[in-house]
C-alpha positions as CSV (number, residue, x, y, z in Angstrom):
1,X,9.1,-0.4,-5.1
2,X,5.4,-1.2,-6.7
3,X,5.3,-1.3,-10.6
4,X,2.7,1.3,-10.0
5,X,5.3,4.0,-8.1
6,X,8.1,2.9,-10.4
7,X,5.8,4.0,-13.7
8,X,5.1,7.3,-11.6
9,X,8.5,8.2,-11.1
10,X,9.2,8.0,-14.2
11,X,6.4,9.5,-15.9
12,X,7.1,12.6,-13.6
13,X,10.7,12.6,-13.9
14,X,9.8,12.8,-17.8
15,X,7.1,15.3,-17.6
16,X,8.7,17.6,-14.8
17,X,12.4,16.9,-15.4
18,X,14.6,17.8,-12.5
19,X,11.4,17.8,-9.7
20,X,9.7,15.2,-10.8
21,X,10.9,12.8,-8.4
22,X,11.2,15.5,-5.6
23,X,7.3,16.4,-5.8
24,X,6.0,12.7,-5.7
25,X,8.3,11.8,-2.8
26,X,6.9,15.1,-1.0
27,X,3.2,14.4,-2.1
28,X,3.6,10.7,-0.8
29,X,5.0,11.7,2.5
30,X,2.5,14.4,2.9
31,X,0.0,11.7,2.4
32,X,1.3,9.3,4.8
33,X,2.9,6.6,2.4
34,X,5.4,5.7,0.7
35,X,6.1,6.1,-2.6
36,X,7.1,2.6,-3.2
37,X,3.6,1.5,-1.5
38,X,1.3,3.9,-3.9
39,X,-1.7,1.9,-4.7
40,X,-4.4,2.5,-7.1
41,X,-6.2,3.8,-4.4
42,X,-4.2,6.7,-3.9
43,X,-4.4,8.2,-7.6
44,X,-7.3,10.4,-7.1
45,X,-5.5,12.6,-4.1
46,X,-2.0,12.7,-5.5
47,X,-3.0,13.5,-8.5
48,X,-4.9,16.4,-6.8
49,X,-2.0,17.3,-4.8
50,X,0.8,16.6,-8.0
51,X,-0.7,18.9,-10.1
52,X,-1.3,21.7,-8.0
53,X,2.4,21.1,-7.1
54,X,3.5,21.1,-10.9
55,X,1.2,23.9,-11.6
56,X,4.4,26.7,-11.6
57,X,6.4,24.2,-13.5
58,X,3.5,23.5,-16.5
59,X,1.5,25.9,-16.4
60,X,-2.9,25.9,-15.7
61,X,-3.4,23.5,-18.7
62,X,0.2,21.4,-18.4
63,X,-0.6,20.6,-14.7
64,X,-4.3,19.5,-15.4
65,X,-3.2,17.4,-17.9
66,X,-0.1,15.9,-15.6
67,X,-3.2,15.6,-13.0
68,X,-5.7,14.0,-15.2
69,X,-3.0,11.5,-16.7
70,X,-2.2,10.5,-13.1
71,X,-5.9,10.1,-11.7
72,X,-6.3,8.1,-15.3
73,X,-3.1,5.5,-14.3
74,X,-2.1,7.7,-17.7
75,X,1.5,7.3,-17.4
C-alpha cells in the first residue's frame, strides 16, 4: 500500500472509528482504484465523495472538516 493510502486509513479510522476504513475502500472502488494506489491526484474527488459519506457520522461542519483535511493531504 502507498504511504499516502496507509496515512488515510488511518486518519479515517481515527476520525470515523468503526467506518473509517469501510468508506475509503467504497469511495476508492467507486472511483476505479485502489486504495493502496491513491495518488495525490485523487484527493480532490475523494475528499468530495468521503465527506459527503461521513456527513451522518460528523455532522455538516465534522464532514467539511474531514473533507477539507483530506483535499489539504491534512491527515
Amino acid at each position: 500500500m502507498s504511504e499516502l493510502g496507509e496515512r488515510l486509513y488511518r486518519y479515517l479510522e481515527w476520525a470515523v472509528p468503526f467506518n473509517g476504513r469501510h468508506i475509503l475502500t467504497k469511495q476508492c472502488h467507486d472511483m476505479g482504484i485502489e486504495p493502496g494506489d491513491i495518488r495525490n491526484e485523487d484527493l480532490e474527488e475523494l475528499a468530495k465523495r468521503v465527506g459527503e459519506a461521513c456527513e451522518m457520522f460528523l455532522g455538516h461542519e465534522g464532514a467539511h472538516k474531514l473533507e477539507r483535511n483530506i483535499r489539504n493531504a491534512e491527515f
